[in-house]
Every structure is written in C-alpha cells, then in structure tokens.
C-alpha positions in Angstrom: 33.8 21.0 153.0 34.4 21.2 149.1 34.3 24.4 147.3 32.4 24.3 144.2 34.2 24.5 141.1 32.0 26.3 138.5 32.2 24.7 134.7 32.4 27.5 131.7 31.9 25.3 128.3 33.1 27.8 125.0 32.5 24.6 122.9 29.7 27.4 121.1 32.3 29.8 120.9 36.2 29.0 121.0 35.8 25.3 119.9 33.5 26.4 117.3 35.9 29.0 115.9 37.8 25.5 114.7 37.8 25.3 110.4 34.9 23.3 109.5 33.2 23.3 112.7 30.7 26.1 112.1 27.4 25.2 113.6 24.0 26.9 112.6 21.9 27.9 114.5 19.4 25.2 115.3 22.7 23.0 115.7 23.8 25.6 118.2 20.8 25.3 120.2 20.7 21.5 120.3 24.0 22.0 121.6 23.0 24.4 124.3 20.2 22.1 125.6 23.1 19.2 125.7 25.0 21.3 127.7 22.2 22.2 129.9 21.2 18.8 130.6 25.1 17.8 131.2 24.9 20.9 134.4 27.1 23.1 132.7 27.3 26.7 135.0 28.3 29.2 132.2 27.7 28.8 128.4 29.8 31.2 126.4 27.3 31.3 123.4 29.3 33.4 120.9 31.1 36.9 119.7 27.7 38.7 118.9 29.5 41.4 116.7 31.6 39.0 114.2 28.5 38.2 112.1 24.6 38.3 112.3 24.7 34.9 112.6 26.6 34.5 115.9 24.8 37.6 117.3 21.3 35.3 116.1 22.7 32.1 117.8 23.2 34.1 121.3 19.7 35.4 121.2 18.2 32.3 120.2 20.2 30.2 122.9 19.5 32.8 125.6 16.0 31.9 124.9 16.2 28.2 124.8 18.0 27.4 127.9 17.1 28.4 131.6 19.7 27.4 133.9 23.5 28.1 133.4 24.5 31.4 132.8 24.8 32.6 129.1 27.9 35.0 128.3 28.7 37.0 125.0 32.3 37.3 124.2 33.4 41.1 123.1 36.6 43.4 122.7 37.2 46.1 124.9 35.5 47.7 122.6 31.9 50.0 123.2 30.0 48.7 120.1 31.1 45.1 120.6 29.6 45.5 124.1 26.4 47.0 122.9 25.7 44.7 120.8 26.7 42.1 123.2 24.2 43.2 125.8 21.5 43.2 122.8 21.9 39.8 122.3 21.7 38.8 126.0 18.5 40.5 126.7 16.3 37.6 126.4 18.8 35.4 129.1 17.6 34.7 132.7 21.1 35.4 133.8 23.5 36.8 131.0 27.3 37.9 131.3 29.3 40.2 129.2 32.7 38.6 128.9 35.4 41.4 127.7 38.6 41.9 127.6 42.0 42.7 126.4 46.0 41.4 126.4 48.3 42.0 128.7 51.1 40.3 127.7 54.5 42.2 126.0 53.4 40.4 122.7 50.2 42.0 122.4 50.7 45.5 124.1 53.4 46.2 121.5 52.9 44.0 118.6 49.3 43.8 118.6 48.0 46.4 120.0 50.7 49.1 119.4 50.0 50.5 123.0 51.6 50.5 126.1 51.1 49.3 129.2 49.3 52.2 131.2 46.7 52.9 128.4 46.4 49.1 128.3 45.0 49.2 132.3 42.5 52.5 131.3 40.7 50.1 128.6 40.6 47.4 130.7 38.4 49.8 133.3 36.8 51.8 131.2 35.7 48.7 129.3 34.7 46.6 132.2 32.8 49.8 133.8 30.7 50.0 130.4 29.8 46.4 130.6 28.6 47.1 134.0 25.6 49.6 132.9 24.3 46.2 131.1 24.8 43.8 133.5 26.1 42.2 136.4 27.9 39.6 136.1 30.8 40.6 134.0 33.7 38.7 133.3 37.3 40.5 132.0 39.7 38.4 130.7 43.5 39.1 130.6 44.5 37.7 126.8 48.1 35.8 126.7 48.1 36.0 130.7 50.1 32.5 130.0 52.9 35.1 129.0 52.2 38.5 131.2 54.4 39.8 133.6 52.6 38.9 137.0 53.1 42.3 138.5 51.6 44.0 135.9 48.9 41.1 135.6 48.2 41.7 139.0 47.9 45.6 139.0 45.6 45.4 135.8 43.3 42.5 137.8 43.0 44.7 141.1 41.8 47.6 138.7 39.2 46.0 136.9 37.8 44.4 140.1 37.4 47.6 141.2 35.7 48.1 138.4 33.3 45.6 139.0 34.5 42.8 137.3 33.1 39.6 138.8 35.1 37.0 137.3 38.8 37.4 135.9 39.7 35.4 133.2 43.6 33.8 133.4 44.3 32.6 129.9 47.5 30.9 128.6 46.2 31.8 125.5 49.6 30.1 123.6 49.2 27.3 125.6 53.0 27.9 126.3 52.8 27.6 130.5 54.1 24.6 132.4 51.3 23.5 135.3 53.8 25.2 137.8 54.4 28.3 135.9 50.4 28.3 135.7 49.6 27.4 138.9 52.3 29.5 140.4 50.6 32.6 138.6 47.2 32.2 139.5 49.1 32.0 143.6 50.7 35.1 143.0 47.7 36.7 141.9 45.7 35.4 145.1 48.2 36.5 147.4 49.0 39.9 145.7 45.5 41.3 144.7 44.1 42.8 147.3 40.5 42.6 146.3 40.7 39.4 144.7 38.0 37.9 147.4 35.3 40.2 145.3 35.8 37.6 142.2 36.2 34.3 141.2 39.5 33.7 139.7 39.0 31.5 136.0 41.5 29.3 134.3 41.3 29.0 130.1 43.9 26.9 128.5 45.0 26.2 125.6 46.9 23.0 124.4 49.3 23.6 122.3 52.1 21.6 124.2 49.4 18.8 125.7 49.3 20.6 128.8 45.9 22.6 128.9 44.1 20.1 131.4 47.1 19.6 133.5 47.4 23.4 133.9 44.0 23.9 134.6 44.1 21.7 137.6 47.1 23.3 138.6 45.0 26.6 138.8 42.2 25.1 140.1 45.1 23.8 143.1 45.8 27.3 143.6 42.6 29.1 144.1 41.0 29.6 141.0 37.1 28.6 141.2 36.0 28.9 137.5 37.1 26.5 134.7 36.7 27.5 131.0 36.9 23.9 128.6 35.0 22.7 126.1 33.5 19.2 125.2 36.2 16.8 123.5 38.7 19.7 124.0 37.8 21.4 120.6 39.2 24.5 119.9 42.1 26.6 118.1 45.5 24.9 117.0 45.8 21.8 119.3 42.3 22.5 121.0 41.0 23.8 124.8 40.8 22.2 128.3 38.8 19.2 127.8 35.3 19.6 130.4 35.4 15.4 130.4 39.1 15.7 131.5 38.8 18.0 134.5 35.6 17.1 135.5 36.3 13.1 135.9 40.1 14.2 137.2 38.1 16.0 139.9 35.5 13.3 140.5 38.2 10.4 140.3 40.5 12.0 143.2 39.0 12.3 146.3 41.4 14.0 147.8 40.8 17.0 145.2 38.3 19.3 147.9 35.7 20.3 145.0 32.6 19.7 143.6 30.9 20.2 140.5 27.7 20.0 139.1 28.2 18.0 135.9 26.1 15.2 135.6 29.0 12.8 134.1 26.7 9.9 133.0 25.6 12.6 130.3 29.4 12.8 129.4 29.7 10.3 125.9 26.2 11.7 124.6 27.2 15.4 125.0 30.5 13.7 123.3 29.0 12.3 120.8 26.5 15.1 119.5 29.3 17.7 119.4 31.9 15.5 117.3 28.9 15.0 115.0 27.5 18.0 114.6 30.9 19.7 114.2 32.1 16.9 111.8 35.4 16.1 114.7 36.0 12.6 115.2 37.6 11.9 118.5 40.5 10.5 118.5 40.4 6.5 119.4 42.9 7.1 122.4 41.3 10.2 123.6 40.9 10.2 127.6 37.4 9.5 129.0 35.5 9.7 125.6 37.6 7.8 122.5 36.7 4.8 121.2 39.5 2.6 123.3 39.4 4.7 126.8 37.3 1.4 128.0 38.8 -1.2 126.0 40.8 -4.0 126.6 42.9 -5.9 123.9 46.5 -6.9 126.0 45.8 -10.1 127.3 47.4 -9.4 131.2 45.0 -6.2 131.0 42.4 -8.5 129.9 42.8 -11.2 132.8 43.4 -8.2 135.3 40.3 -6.7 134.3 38.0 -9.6 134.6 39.3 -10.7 137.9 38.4 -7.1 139.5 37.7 -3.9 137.0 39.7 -1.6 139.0 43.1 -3.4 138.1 43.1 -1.2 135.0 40.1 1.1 135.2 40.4 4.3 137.7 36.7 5.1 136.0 34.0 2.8 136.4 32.5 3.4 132.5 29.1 4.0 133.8 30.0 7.0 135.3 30.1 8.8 132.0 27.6 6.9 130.0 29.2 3.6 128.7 27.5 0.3 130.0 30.9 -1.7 130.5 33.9 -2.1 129.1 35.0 -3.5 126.0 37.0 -6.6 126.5 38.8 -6.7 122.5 39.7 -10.0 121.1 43.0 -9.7 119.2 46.6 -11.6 118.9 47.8 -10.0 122.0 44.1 -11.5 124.0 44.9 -14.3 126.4 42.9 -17.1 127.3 41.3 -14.9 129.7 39.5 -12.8 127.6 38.5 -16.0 125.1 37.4 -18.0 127.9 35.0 -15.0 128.7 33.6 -13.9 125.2 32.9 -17.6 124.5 31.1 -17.7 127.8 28.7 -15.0 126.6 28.1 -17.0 123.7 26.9 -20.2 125.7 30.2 -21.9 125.5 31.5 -23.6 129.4 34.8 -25.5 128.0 37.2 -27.0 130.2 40.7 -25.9 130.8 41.8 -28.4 128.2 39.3 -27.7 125.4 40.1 -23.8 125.8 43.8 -24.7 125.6 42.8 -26.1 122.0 40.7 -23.2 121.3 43.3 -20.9 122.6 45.8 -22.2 119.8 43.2 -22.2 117.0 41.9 -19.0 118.2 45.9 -17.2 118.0 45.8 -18.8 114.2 43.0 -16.8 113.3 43.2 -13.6 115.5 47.6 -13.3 113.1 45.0 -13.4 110.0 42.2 -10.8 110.8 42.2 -7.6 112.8 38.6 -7.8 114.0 37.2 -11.2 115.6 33.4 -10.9 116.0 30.9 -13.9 117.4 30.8 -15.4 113.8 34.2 -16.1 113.7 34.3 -17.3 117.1 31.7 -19.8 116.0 33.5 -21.0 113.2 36.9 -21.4 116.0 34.1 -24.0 117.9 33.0 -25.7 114.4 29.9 -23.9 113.8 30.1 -23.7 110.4 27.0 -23.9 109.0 25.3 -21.0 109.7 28.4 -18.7 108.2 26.9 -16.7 106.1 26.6 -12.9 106.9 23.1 -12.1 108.3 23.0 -8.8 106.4 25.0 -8.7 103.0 24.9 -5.4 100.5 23.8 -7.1 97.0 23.1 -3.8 95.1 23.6 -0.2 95.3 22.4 2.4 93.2 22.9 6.4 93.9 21.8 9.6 92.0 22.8 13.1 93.2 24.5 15.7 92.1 23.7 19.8 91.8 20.2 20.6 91.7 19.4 17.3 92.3 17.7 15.4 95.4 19.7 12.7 96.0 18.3 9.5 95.8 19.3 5.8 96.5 18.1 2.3 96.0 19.3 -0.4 98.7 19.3 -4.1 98.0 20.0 -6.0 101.1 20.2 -9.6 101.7 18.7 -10.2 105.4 18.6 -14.0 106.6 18.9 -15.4 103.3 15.9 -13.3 102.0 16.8 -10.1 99.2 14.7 -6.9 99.6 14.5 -3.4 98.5 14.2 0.5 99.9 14.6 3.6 97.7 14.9 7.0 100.3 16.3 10.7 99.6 18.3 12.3 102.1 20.4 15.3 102.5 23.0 13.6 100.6 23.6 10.8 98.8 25.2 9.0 102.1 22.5 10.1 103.9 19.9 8.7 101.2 21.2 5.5 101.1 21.4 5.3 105.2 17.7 6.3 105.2 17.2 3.9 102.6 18.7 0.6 105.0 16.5 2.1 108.1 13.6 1.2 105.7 15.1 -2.6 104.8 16.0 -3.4 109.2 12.9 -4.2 111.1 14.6 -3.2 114.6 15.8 0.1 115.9 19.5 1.5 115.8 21.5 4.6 116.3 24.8 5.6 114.4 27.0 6.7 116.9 29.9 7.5 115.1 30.5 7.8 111.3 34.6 8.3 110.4 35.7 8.8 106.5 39.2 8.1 105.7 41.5 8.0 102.6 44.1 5.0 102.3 45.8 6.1 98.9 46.5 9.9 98.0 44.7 10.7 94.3 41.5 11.1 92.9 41.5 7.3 92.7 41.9 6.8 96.5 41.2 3.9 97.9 38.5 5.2 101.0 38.3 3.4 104.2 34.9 3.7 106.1 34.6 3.1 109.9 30.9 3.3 111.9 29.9 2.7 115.3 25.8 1.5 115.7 24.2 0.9 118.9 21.2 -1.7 119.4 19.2 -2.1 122.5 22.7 -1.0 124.6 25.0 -2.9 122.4 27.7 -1.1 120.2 29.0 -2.9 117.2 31.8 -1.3 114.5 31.6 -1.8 111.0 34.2 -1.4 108.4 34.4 -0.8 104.6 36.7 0.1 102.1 36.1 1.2 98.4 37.3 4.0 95.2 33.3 4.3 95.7 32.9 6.2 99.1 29.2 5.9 99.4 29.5 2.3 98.5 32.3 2.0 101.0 29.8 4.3 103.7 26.7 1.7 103.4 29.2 -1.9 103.5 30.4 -0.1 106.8 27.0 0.2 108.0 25.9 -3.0 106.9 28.8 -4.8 108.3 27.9 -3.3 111.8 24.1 -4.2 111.4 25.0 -7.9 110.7 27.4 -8.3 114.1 24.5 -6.6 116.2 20.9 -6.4 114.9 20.4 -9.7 113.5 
C-alpha cells in the first residue's frame, strides 16, 4: 500500500521573497487558484507580519481557495503569531507555521542565545500557536547544519507541545542526500513521539541538491514535502514540486502517492514564471523549453522508432501534447524524413538522400529550420514570402502618459492597421497585432535579453505562441526593444497562424 506524500508549495511565500518577484495581491490569488487546481495539500500564503500587504494576500487567499490547507509563516515570536492567526481566520483549514534555528550558526551568531533557552521558545511558541489552531507546524531553521541530538531533543519537545508537523530544513542548502536523509532516520528512530507528526523536508539548492535531498528524506520517513513551482526561491532557489512530484510518479518502485494532478504541471509553470517575471531555464527538468525536444539525430531516430528510447515521461503527463522533434545540423535523416512527412512529402530513400545533403547545407547556415524553409529545400519557391511581415511601427509612452501604438502588418500580401493602449508600450503594441490576426493565440512565454553591454545594446527578443495546440517560437533582435518585442511575435505568428 503507498503512503501519501503530502505537497507544501511556498511558491507565495519563499519563492516569492526572490528580487523582482513580488506579486500583488490579485496575482497572488490567481496563483492560489493554480495551485488549487494542480492538488496542492498545503499553501504557505505568506509572513502576515512583514507588511500589510502580505498579511492582505493571506486573508484574501484564505478566502478564495477551499481545499489545501492555508499556513502563515511567523517567528517564534507572540505578535507575529497573532497576527498570523488574524489573517487565517477566514480559511477552512488554516496552519500557523513557526519556528526557530537550531543550528550552532544561529543559536550564537544570530540569535545570541544558547541552546536550552533556544528549546523553551520553541515550546512556548508552538504552545501559543496552539490556542489559534490546530494544525501547527514548527520548523527547526538551518536543521541542514544542527547537531542531531540536540535536533532531536528540541523535536520531541515541541511535539509535546502539539506541534503537528516538524519542519527539517537544510536551510543552506549545504547537506548531501545521505547526510539529509540519514538525519531525518535519526530523527525517526530517536524521537520517541515522532508517530504524533508528520516529519517535513524544505531544501534549498544552493549546491544543485535540493530535490535529490528531498527524496532522500522522503526515503527515510518524512511524509510532507515543502517546494515550490519551477523551484523559485532564495539564492539558487527551493525543491522543485515538478521535480519530486514526476520523480515520484516516474518510479514505481517509490511506495507513494500524491495528489498532484501533473497534466496541470506546464500551466501552473507557465503562469508563475510570468507573473513573477522568471524565465525558466531552456534545460530545466520537466518544464524548460527543451525537457521534450529532440535535436541529436541518434535521439531523433530513437525517438521515433519508440518514445521511450529517450523519454522516461510521456509529455502528456504534465501538459505538453508531444515532443518536439528539432531540425538542426546535428538532425539525421530520421527526423527530416518525418517533418517532411507532416508536410505531405512520401520521398523515397533516394530522394531523402538528396534532400538530406541539401537539407545539412542549409541547417550549417541558419539555427532555426521552420516549414518555409523546408519548402524551399523541396523547390517550393514561390510562395516564400513571409505570411506575416512587420511594415511599420509607431510607439508613444512615457511618464504620465498611456502608452499607445500603431501596428502595420502585412498578412497574405495584404497591409493593414490597429492602434491599441496597453499597460506599456510592449503591451500596447501586442494588443495592437491581436486586433490585425483574425484567429486566436496565447503567448506562452515572452524572454528579453541583451546581446551587447551599453546603452546602445543590441536586444535579442525570444517568444513562444500557441495556436489551436501548436507552439511556435519567434525571434527578434533590435537597439529598439519594443521593435525587437513585436518582430519576435510576428515572426512566431507567421510559422503558426497563417
């Protein structure tokens, strides 16, 4: 029988305490709802007493979502769990989450305490979260570096207490998965009470480990898993919840279960890295750009003859239709033979020799292939022109000013016009194309990058845009960023919509 694993996603809290990744509140509860819909157990929705905002946010959230648990981060302090308990008093099921370090670092250097009064504010805080509520949840700060002993003796106390959940975190993300895993054994074998709680893992990844570590724990009897989505968070980020969830799912032999609903996995993905302005890595595991693709021509080939060759995750398990099979110079004829397929093409093994050769010509010359040029490879030529094509651009914003922007776009051969406001001039002249393209489209992913250093760089836009289940990418590079922001999105449009 498999135990259940329950899923605690901080993305509102630790991964949002990341520079520049300050949400308001309505963002926060679009978030939430995400999170609801992708079966999360636990939300940690915020540290009520850092600002009237956050405190706001976990009243608001606690009112928006029904199912997982909602839990306010404090100190071991009484006012940060009053307030805390003030914020939760609209959730169905709320937790207080406090806590305090244990390690030699913080007893001395941060807290300028010792040891024994260290274990007396651990109780005496867990007992005053009690009179609130229920479920309350201690967490042992820098546990990563504690000495188990006294990590032990302070968890026994504060489940006595009536602590429900304990909190392990390698908050320095310095443990090995045996040192972590070997801790969290120590403290199930050496707490006596330690059946009265759930046992949590939070890790941090400073040295690439936090998901790896997490399992460990998981291995070794803990039953709670604190992550966030994309593995946002402090310095080198959190567990990532798309990590240990489809590690979980992907090895059978691994005797738990969760609740995550993983087809909602790349649209949770996807909101968070927008909304929080954190482009995921291309390489990423489970949700970057390339975790499906394909462009090595012996990956290729093995992946057409049977997906599992080179795939230990069917895609559509967390929300992509199939994988991307990337033309390139490293493609074989594998992977040629099957995009021209798609296209109507049935060649023989001597005309995709021929192709093959022409095709590796073209592929040393240009980094993206797209149907066009795969056309032009058969002798299509006359129908070369781009199907969407940027003819004139014209922008206005500034302070005190709603931005504005007028869009002339070539579609088919025939010019046309839009003028649209936005909340910025990018946005304005996005609007201002979704006015000028007759079918439907979502951006899925919107990436800014500078090529030069100066205030003359040279800026390099990349954008993802789905259509009726396709996904195309679109590229464009300008001194002018918004100019370089709508050639990106047209470029896309033309491979896709048209």
């Amino acid at each position: 029988m498999s135990d259940k694993l329950f899923i605690f996603d901080t993305t509102l809290r630790d991964g949002e305490q990341v520079p520049g990744c300050q949400l308001n509140t309505i963002e926060k509860i679009e978030v939430a709802k995400t999170l609801e819909a992708l079966g999360v157990d636990v939300i940690e929705a915020g540290f009520p007493v850092s600002s009237p905002g956050d405190f706001q946010s976990v009243v608001e959230i606690a009112k928006a979502v029904s199912n997982p648990t909602i839990c306010a981060l404090t100190r071991a302090v009484e006012k940060d769990i009053d307030v805390a308990a003030e914020a939760l008093k609209f959730a169905k099921r709320g937790r207080i989450h406090t806590g305090i370090g244990t390690s030699p670092y913080h007893i001395k250097s941060k807290l300028n305490s010792n040891p024994d009064e260290i274990l007396e504010r651990a109780v005496r805080a867990v007992k005053y979260a009690k009179r609130y509520v229920e479920d309350v949840e201690f967490y042992a700060e820098d546990a990563g570096r504690s000495d188990n002993e006294y990590l032990a003796r302070v968890v026994e106390a504060v489940i006595a207490a009536g602590a429900t959940v304990i909190n392990i975190p390698d908050t320095t993300g310095y443990c090995l998965p045996s040192e972590y895993g070997a801790k969290i054994k120590y403290l199930m074998e050496n707490v006596s009470n330690v059946h009265k709680a759930v046992l949590s893992t939070h890790c941090h990844n400073d040295l690439g480990m936090a998901t790896a570590n997490s399992l460990s724990g998981v291995i070794n009897g803990a039953r709670q898993v604190e992550v966030t989505i994309n593995g946002i968070g402090e310095r080198a980020g959190n567990t990532s919840l798309e990590e240990v969830v489809m590690a979980v799912k992907t090895h059978h032999d691994l005797p738990f279960l969760t609740n995550i609903k993983s087809q909602e996995i790349i649209g949770a993905s996807r909101l968070v890295s927008s909304l929080m302005n954190m482009p995921v890595q291309p390489n990423k595991a489970i949700v970057g750009r390339n975790a499906f693709a394909h462009s090595s021509g012996i990956h290729q080939d093995g992946v057409l003859k049977n997906r599992e060759n080179y795939e230990i995750i069917d895609p559509a398990d967390v929300g992509i239709q199939e994988s991307a099979i990337v033309l390139t110079a490293r493609s074989g004829r594998a992977a040629l033979n099957h995009h021209l397929s798609q296209m109507g093409y049935e060649l023989s093994k001597d005309q995709l020799d021929d192709a093959y050769s022409r095709f590796l010509v073209m592929a040393d010359q240009k980094k993206n292939i797209t149907e066009k040029d795969l056309s032009e490879l058969m002798g299509e030529t006359k129908d070369l022109e781009k199907s969407v094509e940027l003819e004139l651009l014209q922008v206005v914003s500034g302070k005190s000013t709603i931005p504005m922007a007028t869009v002339h776009l070539k579609i088919k051969g025939k010019s046309c016009a839009a003028t649209a406001e936005g909340n910025g001039p990018i946005d304005a002249c996005f609007t201002a194309v979704k006015k000028l393209i007759s079918q439907e489209f979502t951006l899925g992913e919107f990436l800014v990058q500078a090529l030069t250093r100066g205030s003359n760089d040279l800026g390099k836009v990349h954008v993802q845009v789905e259509h009726n289940g396709k996904v195309a990418y679109g590229f464009g590079a300008n001194v002018d960023i918004i100019t370089a922001s709508v050639e990106a999105l047209v470029d896309a449009l033309a491979k896709i919509v048209y």
